[in-house]
C-alpha positions as CSV (number, residue, x, y, z in Angstrom):
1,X,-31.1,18.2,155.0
2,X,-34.0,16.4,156.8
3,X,-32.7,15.8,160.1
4,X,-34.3,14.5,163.1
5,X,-34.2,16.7,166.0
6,X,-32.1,13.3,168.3
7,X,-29.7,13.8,164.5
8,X,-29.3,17.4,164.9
9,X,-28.5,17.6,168.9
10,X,-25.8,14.7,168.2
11,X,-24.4,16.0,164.9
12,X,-23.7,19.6,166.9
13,X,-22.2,17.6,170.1
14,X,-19.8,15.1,167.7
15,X,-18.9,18.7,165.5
16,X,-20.1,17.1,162.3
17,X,-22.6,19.9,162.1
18,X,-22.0,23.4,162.3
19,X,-25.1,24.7,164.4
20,X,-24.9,28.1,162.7
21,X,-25.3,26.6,159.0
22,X,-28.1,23.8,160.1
23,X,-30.3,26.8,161.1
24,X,-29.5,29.4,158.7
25,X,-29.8,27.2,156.3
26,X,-33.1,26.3,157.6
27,X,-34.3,29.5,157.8
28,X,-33.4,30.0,153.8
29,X,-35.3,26.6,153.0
30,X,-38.1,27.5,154.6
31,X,-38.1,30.9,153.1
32,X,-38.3,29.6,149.5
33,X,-40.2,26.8,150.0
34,X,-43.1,29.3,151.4
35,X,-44.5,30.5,148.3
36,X,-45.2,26.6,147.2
37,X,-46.9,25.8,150.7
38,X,-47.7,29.4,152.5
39,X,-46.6,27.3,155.9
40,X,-45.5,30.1,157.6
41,X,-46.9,33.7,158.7
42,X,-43.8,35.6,159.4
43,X,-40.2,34.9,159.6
44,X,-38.1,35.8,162.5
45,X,-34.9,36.1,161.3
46,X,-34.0,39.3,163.8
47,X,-34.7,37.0,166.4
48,X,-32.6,34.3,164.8
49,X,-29.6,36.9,164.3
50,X,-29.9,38.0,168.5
51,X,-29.9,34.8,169.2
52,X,-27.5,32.7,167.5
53,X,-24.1,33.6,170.4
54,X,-26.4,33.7,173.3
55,X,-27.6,29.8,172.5
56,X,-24.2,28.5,170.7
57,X,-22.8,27.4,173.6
58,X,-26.1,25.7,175.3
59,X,-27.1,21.6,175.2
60,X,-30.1,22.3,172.7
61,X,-27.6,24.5,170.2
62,X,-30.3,26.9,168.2
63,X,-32.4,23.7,167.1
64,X,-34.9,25.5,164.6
65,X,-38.3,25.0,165.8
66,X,-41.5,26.5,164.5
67,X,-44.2,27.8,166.7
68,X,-47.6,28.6,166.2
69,X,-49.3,31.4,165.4
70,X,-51.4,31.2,168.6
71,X,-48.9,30.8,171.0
72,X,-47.5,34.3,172.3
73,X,-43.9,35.2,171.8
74,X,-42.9,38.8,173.7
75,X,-42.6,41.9,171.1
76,X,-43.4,39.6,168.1
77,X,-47.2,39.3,166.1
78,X,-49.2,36.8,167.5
79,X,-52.0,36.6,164.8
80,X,-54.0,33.7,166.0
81,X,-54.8,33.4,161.7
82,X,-57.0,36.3,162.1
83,X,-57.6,40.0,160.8
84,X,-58.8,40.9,164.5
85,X,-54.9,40.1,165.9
86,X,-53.1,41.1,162.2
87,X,-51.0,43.3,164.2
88,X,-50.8,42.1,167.9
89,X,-47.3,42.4,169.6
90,X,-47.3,40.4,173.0
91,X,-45.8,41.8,175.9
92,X,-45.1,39.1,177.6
93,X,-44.2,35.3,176.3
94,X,-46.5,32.0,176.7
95,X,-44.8,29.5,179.5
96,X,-44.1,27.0,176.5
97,X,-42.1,29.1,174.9
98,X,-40.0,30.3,177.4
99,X,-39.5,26.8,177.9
100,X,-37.4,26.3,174.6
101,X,-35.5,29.8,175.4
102,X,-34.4,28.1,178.6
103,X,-33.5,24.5,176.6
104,X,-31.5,27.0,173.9
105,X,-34.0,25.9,171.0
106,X,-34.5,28.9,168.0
107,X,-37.7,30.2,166.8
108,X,-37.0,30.4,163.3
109,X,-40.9,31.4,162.1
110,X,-44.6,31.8,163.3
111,X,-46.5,28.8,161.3
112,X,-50.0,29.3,159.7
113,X,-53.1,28.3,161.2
114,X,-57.1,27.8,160.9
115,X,-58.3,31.5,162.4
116,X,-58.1,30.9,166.1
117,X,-57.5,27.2,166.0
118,X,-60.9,27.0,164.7
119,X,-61.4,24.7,161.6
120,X,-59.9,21.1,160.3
121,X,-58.8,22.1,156.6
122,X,-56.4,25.0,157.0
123,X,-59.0,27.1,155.2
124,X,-60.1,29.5,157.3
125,X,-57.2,31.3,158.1
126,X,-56.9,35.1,157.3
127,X,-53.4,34.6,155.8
128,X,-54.6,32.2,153.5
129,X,-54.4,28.4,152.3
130,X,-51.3,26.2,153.3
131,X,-50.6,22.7,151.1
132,X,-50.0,19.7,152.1
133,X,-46.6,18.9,150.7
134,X,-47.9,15.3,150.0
135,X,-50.2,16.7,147.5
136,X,-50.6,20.6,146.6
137,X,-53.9,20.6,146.0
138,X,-54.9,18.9,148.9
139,X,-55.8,20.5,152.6
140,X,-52.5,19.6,155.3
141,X,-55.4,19.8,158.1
142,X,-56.4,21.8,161.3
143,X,-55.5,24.2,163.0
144,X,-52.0,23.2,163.5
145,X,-51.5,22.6,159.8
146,X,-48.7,25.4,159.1
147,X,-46.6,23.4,161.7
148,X,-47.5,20.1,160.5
149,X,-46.5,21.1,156.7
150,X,-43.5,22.7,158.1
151,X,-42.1,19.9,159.4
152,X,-43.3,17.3,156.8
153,X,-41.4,19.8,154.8
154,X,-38.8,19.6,156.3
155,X,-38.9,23.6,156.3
156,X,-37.9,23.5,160.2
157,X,-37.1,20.5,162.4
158,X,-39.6,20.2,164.5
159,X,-42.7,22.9,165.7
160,X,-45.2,23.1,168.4
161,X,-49.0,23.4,168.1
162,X,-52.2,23.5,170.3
163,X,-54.6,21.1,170.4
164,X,-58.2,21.6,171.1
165,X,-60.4,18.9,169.4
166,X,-57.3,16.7,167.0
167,X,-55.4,20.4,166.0
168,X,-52.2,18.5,166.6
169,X,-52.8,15.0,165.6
170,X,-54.9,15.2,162.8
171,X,-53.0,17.9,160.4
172,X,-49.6,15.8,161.6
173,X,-51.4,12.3,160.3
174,X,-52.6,13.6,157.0
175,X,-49.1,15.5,156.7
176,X,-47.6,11.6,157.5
177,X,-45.9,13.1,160.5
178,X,-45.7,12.5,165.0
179,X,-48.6,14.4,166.4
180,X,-48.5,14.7,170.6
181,X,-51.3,15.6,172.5
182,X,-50.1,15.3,176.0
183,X,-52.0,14.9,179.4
184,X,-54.2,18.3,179.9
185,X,-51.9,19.8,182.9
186,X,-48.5,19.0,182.0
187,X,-47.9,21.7,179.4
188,X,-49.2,25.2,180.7
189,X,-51.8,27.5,178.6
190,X,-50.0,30.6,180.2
191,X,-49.4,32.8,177.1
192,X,-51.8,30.5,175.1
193,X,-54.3,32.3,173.3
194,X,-57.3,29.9,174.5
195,X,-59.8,28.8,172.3
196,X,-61.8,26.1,174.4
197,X,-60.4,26.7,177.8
198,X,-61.1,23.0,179.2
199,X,-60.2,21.2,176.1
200,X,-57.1,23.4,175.1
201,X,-53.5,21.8,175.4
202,X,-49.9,22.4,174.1
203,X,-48.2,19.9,172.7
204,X,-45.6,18.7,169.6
205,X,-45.0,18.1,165.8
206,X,-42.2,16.0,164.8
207,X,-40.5,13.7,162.4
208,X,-40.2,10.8,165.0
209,X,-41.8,9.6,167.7
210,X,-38.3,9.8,170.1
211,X,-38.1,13.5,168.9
212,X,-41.6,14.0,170.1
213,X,-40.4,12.9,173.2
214,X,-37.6,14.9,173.4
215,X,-39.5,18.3,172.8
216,X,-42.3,17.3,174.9
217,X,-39.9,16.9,178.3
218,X,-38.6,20.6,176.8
219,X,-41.7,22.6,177.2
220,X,-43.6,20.7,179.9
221,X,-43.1,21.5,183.4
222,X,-45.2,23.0,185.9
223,X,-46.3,26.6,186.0
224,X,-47.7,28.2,189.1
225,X,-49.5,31.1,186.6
226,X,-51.5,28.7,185.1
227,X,-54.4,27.2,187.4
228,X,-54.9,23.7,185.8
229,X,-50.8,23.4,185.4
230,X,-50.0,20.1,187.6
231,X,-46.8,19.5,189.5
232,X,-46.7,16.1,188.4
233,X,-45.5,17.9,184.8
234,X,-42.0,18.8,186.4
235,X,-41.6,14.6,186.1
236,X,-39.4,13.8,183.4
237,X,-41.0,11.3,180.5
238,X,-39.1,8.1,180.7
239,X,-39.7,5.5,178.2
240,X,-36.6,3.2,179.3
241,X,-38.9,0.8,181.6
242,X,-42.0,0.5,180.1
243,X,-42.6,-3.1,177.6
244,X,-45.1,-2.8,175.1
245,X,-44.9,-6.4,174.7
246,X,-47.3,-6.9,178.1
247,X,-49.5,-4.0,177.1
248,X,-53.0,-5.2,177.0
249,X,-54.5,-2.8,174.0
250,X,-57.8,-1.8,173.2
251,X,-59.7,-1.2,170.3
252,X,-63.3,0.4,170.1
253,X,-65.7,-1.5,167.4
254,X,-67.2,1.7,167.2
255,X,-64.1,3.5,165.8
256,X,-64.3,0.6,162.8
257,X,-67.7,1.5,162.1
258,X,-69.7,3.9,159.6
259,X,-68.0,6.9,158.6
260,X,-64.3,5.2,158.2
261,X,-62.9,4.8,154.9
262,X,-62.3,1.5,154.2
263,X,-59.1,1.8,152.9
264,X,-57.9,3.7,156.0
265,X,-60.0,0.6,158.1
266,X,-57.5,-1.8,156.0
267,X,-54.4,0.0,156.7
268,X,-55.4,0.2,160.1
269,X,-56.1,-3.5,160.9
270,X,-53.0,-4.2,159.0
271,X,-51.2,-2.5,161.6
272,X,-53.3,-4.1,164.2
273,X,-52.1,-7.5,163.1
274,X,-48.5,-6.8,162.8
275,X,-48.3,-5.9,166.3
276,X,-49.9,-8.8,167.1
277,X,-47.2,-10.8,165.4
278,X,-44.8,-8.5,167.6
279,X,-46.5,-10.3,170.4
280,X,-49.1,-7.9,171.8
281,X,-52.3,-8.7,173.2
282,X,-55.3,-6.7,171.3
283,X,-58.4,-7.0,172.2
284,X,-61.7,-5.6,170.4
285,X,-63.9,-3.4,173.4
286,X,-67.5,-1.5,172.9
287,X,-67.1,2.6,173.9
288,X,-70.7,3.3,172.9
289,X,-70.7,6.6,173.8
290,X,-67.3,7.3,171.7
291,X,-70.0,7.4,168.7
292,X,-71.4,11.0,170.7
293,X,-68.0,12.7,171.2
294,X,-68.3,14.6,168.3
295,X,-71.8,15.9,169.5
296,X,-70.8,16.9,172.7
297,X,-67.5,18.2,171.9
298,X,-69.5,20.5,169.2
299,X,-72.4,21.3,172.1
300,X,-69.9,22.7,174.6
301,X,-66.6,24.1,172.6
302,X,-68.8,27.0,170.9
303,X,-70.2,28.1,174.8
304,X,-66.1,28.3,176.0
305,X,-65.1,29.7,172.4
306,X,-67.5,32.8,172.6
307,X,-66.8,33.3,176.3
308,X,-63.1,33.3,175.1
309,X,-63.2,35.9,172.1
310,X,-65.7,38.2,173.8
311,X,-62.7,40.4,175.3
312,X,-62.1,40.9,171.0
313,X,-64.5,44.0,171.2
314,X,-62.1,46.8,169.1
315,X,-61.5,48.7,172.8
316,X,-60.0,46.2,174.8
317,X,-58.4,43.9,172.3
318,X,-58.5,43.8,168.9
319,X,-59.2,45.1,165.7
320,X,-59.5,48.8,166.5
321,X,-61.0,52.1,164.8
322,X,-62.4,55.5,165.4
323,X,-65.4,55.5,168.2
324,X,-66.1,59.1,167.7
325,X,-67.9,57.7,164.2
326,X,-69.6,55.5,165.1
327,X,-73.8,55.7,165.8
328,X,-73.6,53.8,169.4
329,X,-71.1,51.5,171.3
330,X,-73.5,48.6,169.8
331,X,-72.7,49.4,166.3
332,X,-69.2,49.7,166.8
333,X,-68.6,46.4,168.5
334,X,-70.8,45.0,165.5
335,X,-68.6,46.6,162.9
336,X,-65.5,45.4,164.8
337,X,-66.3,42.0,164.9
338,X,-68.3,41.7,162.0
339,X,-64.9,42.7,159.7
340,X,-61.9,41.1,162.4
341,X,-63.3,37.6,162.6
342,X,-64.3,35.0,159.8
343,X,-67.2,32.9,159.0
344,X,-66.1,30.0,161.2
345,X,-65.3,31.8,163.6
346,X,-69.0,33.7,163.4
347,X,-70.5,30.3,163.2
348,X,-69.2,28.9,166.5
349,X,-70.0,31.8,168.2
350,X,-73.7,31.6,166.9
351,X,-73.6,28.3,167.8
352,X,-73.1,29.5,171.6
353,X,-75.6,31.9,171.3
354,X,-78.1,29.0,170.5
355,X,-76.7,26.2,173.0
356,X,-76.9,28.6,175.9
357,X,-79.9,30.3,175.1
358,X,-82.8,29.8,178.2
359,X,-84.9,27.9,176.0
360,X,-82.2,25.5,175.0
361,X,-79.7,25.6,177.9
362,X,-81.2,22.4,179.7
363,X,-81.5,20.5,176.7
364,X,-78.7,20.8,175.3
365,X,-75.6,22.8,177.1
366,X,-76.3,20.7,180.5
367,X,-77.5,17.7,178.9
368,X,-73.5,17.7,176.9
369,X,-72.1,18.3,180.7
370,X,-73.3,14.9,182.1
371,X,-72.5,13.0,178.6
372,X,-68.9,14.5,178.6
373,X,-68.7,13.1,182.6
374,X,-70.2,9.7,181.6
375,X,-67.5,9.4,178.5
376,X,-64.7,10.3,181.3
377,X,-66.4,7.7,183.7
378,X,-66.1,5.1,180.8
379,X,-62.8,5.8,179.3
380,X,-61.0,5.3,183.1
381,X,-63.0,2.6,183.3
382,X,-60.7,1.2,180.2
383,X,-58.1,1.7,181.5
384,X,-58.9,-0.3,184.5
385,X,-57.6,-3.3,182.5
386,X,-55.9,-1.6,179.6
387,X,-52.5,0.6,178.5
388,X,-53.6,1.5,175.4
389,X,-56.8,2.4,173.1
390,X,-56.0,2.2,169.3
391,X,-58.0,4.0,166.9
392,X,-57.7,5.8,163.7
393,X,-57.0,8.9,163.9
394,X,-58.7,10.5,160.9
395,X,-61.3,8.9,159.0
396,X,-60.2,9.7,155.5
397,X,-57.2,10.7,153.9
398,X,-56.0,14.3,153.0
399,X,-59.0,15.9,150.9
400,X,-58.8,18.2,148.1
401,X,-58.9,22.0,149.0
402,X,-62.5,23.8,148.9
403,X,-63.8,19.9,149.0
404,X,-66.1,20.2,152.0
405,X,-65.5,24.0,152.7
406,X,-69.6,24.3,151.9
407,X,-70.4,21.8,154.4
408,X,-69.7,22.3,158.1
409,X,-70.7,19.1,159.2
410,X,-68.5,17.4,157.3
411,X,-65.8,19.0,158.1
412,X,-65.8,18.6,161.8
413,X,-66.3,15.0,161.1
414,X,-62.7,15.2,160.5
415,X,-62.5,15.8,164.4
416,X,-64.5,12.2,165.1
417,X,-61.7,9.6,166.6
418,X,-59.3,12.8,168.3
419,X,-62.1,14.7,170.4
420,X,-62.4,11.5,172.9
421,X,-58.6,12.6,174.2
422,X,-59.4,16.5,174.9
423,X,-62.6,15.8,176.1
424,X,-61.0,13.2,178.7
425,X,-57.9,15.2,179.1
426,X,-55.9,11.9,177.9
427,X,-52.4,11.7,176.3
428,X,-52.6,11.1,172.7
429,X,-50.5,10.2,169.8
430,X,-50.6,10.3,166.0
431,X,-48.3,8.3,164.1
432,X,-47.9,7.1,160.2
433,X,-48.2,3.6,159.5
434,X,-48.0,3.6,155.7
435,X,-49.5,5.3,152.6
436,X,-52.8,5.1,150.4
437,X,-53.2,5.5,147.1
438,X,-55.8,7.8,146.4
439,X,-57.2,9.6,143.3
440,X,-53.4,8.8,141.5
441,X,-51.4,10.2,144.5
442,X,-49.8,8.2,147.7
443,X,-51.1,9.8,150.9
444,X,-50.2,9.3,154.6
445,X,-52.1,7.0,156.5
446,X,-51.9,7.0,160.7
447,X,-52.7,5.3,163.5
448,X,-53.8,6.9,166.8
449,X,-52.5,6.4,170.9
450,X,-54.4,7.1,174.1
451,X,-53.3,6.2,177.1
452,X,-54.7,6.9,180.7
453,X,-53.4,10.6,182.1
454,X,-49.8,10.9,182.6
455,X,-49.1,7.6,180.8
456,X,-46.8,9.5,177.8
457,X,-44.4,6.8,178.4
458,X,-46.1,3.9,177.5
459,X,-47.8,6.0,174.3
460,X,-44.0,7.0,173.4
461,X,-42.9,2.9,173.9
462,X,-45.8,2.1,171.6
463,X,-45.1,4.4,169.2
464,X,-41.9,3.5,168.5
465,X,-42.6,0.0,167.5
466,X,-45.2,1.1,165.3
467,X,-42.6,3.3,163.6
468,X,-40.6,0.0,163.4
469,X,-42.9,-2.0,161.7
């Protein structure tokens, strides 16, 4: 099947495809493909059946879409990849998704994820590990990695994910898919189980960058129940004007340095010159404090992710069991959390514990503050002069599963070349250039977009010469 989203919209419209087949059909694909990749954590085919008259007759005709785990969808689980949520059943839907209902797009499954969008392997989810269909034995990324395989799968046609420090972009690169980060108020969090309230954003997996596009101006648009939600969002993403041939782009030296694979670095530059043959100025720029983002994203996330999960007590969310048994309110909440969340999860929240304790507050939790201001300060000043930063977007290809699940550190290093975007609250863009050959296998390799905020367009104009080439 394989079909693009654009494909699947203009095959239903012409009649060559029969809308009903596409996404039962989907829905059956994705079903027996599960037990190879464990993609998805529940299938919705009740909602599927209630839906398919209401939306036959609408523009977006029951395009099957996946949507994370995270993302709330009214009397259906919303896990969030943890024990502590195994059985949540929202009462009310996430602005995002209401979106879709509105545009006549079908949920057809709630995808996988790292245990509330915490982790860049896939393997800390309570549901257990999902492949990357590149390579089965190899990690698909984090946290949106169910919807990245999905879609690389081609087990639905497109999917939606949240994006917090790369969750979009970096599972979709090393699943050799379109990852879309968008600007930080255009998509509301209404409904949005946050993990990093400041750093948090909706945004897209897809095959192609124009299908990105197309599901982005679905679920954008402003929302007045979401404070940070921007009227500027009810604008509708046109790339029609914008010429990447007078972009002036930019690449930091410092995202070329130490820590970069080399064969990702020559993939990368190859890239780099091919546009250049397409006519498009490139220039080479020093970001010095791009080298700190991963410090300061991993000094200030932890502070908004315990702040976040601390209503996960076993009485007002949660995990819940029998108080009458339990030696004081204390020990209950300890035995509550201790058995609903995971290790990561435990770390992070540790990790809060020590940034904001008085003896380390100044040094570190305030000190992170005015670094994350000075890396703003210095990426608008970029975009003074340029459209576009290039970088990377991951520093090494898919890694084999249970690699570095021993080793924190180096698994958040995973995060190094995405966390500039959140932390700015830029637009961003994965995209697949070619593949690698690595350890016998061929395996994705990606490029990544940032533009200034509320420049999608000129990321999507980009993008799709990339895809081109």
């Amino acid at each position: 099947m394989d079909l693009t989203l654009k494909a699947y919209i203009e095959g239903v419209e012409s009649g060559k495809l029969k809308a009903e087949n596409v996404v039962k059909g989907y829905l059956e694909k994705a079903k027996k493909l599960h037990a190879n990749y464990n993609a998805f954590t529940r299938f919705h085919e009740s909602y599927v059946n209630e839906h398919l008259s209401e939306f036959a007759e609408k523009p977006l005709k029951w395009a099957p879409i996946g949507i994370k785990d995270i993302i709330l969808t009214k009397w259906y689980i919303s896990s969030c990849g943890s024990k502590m949520l195994e059985e949540y059943v929202s009462p009310y839907s996430a602005h995002c998704f209401e979106n879709l209902e509105k545009n006549w797009w079908l949920m057809i499954g709630k995808t996988n994820m790292d245990e509330f969008a915490m982790g860049s392997s896939n393997e800390t989810s309570a549901f257990g590990v999902t492949k990357n269909p590149h390579g089965t034995d190899r990690i698909p990324g984090g946290s949106s990695w169910w919807s990245a395989a999905a879609v690389a799968a081609d087990m639905c046609i497109a999917a939606l994910g949240t994006d917090t420090g790369g969750s979009i972009r970096q599972p979709a690169a090393v699943c050799g898919i379109v990852g879309m980060k968008p600007t930080y108020w255009m998509v509301s969090r209404y409904g949005v189980q946050s993990m990093a309230s400041s750093l948090d954003q909706i945004g897209t997996l897809t095959k192609t960058v124009e299908d990105a596009e197309i599901l982005l101006n679905a679920v954008r648009w402003f929302d007045e129940r979401d404070s940070n939600s921007d009227k500027r969002a009810d604008d509708e993403i046109k790339t029609g004007k914008e010429n990447p041939k007078k972009f002036k782009i930019a690449i930091p030296k410092e995202s070329l340095a130490e820590g970069l694979d080399p064969k990702v670095k020559a993939r990368f530059l190859e890239t780099v010159e091919q546009l250049r043959k397409e006519g498009i100025q490139i220039e080479e720029i020093s970001l010095p404090l791009l080298s700190y983002a991963l410090s300061i994203y991993y000094t200030l996330m932890p502070a908004e992710v315990s702040t976040n999960l601390a209503r996960f007590d076993g009485i007002r969310f949660g995990l819940q069991k029998d108080t009458m048994g339990a030696e004081s309110i204390a020990k209950y909440y300890e035995a509550i959390r201790s058995e609903g969340f995971g290790e990561e999860v435990k770390r992070r929240i540790l990790l809060w514990t020590f940034v904001l304790s008085s003896a380390n507050y100044e040094g570190y939790y305030l000190r992170a503050q005015k670094a994350r201001e000075q890396l703003i300060a210095d990426m608008d000043k970029v975009f003074e002069n340029y459209d576009i930063i290039l970088t990377p977007t991951s520093p090494e290809v898919a890694w084999k599963l249970g690699a570095k699940s021993d080793d924190p550190i180096k698994m958040y290093l995973a995060d190094m070349y995405t966390i500039p975007a959140n932390m700015a609250w830029l637009p961003a863009m994965s995209v697949p250039m070619w593949t690698i050959e690595d350890d016998g296998e061929q395996m994705p390799a990606w490029i990544q977009l940032m533009a200034n905020r509320w420049d999608e367009a000129k990321i999507f104009a980009l993008g799709k010469v990339i895809e081109n080439i």
